[in-house]
C-alpha positions as CSV (number, residue, x, y, z in Angstrom):
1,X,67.9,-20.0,-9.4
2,X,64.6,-19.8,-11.3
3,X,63.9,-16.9,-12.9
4,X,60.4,-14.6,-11.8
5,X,58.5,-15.4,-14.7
6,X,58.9,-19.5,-14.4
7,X,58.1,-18.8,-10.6
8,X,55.2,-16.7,-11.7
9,X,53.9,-19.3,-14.3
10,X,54.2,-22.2,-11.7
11,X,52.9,-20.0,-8.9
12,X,50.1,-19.6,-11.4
13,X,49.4,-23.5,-12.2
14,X,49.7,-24.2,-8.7
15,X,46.3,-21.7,-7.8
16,X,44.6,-23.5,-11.0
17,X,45.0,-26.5,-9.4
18,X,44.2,-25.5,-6.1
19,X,41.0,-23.8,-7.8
20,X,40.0,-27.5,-9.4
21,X,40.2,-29.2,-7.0
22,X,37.8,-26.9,-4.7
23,X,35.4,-27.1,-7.9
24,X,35.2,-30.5,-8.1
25,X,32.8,-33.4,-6.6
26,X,35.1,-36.0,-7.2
27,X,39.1,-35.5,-8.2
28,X,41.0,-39.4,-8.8
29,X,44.8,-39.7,-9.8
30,X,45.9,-42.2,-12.1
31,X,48.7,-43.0,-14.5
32,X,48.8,-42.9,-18.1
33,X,52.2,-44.6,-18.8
34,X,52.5,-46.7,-22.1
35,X,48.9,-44.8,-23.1
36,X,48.6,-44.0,-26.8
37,X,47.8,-40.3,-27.6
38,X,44.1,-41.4,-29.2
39,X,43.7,-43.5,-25.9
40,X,44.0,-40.4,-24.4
41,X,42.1,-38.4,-26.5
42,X,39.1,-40.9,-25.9
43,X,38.9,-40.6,-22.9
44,X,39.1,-37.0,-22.2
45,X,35.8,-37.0,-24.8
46,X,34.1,-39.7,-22.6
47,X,35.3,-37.6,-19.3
48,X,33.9,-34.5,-20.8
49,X,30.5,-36.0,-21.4
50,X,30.5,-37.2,-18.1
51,X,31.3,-33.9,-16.8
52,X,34.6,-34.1,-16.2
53,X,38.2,-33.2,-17.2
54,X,41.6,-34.8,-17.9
55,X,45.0,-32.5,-16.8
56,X,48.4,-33.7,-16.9
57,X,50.7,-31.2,-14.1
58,X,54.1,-31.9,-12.5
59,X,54.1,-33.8,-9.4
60,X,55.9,-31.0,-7.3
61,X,53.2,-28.9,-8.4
62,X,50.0,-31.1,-7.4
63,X,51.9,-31.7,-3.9
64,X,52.2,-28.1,-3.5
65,X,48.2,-27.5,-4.3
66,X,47.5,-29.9,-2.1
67,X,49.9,-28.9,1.1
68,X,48.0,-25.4,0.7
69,X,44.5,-27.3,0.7
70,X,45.4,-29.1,4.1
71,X,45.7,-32.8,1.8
72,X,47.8,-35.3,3.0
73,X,48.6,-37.6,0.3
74,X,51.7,-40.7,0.6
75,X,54.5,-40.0,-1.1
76,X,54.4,-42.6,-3.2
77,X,51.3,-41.6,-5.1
78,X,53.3,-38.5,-6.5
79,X,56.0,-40.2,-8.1
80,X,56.0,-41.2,-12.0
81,X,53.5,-40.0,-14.4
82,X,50.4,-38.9,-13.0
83,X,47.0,-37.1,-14.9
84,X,44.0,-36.2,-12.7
85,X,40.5,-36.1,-13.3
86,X,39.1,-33.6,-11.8
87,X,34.9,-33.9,-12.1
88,X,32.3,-31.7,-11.5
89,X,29.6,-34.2,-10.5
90,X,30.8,-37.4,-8.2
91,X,29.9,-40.1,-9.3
92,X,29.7,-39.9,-13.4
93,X,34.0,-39.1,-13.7
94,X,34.9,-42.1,-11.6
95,X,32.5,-44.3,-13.2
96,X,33.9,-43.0,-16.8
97,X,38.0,-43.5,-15.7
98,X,37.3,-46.8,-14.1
99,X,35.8,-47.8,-17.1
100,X,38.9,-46.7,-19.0
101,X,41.0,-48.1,-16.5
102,X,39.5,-51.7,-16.7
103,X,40.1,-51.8,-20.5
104,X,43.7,-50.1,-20.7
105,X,45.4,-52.3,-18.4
106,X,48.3,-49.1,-18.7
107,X,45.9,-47.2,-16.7
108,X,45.8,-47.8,-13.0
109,X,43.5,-45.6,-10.4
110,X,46.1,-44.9,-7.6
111,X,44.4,-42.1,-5.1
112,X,41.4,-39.8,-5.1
113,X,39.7,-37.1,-3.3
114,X,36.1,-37.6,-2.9
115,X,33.8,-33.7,-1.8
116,X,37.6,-32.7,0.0
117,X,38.5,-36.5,1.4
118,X,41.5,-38.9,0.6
119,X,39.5,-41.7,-0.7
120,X,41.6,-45.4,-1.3
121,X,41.4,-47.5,-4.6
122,X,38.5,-49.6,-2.6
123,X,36.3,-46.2,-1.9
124,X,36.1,-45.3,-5.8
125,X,35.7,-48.9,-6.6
126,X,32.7,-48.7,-4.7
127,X,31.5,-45.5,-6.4
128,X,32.3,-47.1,-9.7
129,X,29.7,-49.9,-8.6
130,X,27.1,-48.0,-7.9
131,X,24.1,-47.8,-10.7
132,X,23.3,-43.9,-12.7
133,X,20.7,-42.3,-11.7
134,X,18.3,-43.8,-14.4
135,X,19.0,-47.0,-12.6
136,X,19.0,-46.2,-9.0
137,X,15.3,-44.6,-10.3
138,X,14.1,-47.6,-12.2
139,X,15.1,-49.8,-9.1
140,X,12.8,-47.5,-6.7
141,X,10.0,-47.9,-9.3
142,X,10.2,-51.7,-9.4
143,X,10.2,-51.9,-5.4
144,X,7.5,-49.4,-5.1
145,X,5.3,-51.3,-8.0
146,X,5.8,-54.5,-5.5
147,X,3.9,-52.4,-3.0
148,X,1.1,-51.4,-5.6
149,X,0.4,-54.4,-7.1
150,X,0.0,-56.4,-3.6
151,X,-2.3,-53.7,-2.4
152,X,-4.7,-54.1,-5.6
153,X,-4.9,-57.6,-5.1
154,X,-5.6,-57.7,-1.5
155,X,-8.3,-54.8,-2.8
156,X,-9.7,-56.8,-5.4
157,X,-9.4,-59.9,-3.4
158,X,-11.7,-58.2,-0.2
159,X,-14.2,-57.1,-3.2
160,X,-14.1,-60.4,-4.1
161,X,-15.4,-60.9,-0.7
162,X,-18.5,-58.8,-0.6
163,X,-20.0,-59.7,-3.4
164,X,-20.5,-63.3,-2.3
């Protein structure tokens, strides 16, 4: 039988992870087998610029988080080695690990939780696709320019019109 202090210390992890994932936007479970330490290390720096954060916890644990968060997960995405990224903002982490996962072929997206919802490989795929915030903005600019630019025309063309 354990002793109290091991129970106490993984009683302990289990309401940090429980606390992490209720903090975070966006929360994606990969695995890291074959990964080099400074592949690691990279991407926990990309991941913290993109406001999010690498943690490596025992599979028991992370089921037992997520049984007292009302998660259903399949088995089979808790078994081998497992990190999780647990991110602050939504979309910036899963853009940063699928970016990591496309050039480490030892890194493969298996499950997330998107804002408290079992999202599939597909879901964050999608979320990986879609443009930052700079870009969503330049592509609103550019359609709403369209708009401007045929109204001073038509403008200059009905002035066009009077003078004559």
């Amino acid at each position: 039988m354990a002793s109290k202090k091991i129970l106490e210390a993984k009683t302990k992890t289990v309401e940090e992870i429980i606390s992490k994932i209720k903090e975070s936007e966006s929360v994606i479970l990969f695995t890291y087998q074959g990964l080099t330490v400074s592949e690691l290390t990279g991407l926990r720096r990309s991941l913290k610029d993109a406001n999010g954060e690498l943690k490596i916890y025992k599979n028991t644990l992370v089921k037992r988080a997520l049984d007292g968060l009302g998660i259903k997960l399949d088995e089979e995405f808790l078994q081998g080695p497992n990190a999780i990224v647990f991110g602050k903002e939504l979309l910036e982490p899963i853009k940063a690990i699928s970016k990591f996962a496309k050039d480490h072929d030892n890194a493969n997206i298996r499950v997330g939780i998107i804002s408290g919802d079992v999202a599939s490989l597909d879901v964050i795929n999608e979320y990986a696709n879609i443009p930052s915030r700079e870009g969503l903005l330049t592509q609103l600019a550019g359609g709403m320019i369209q708009y401007v630019r045929d109204l001073s025309i038509a403008l200059n063309l009905y002035s066009e019109k009077l003078e004559k």
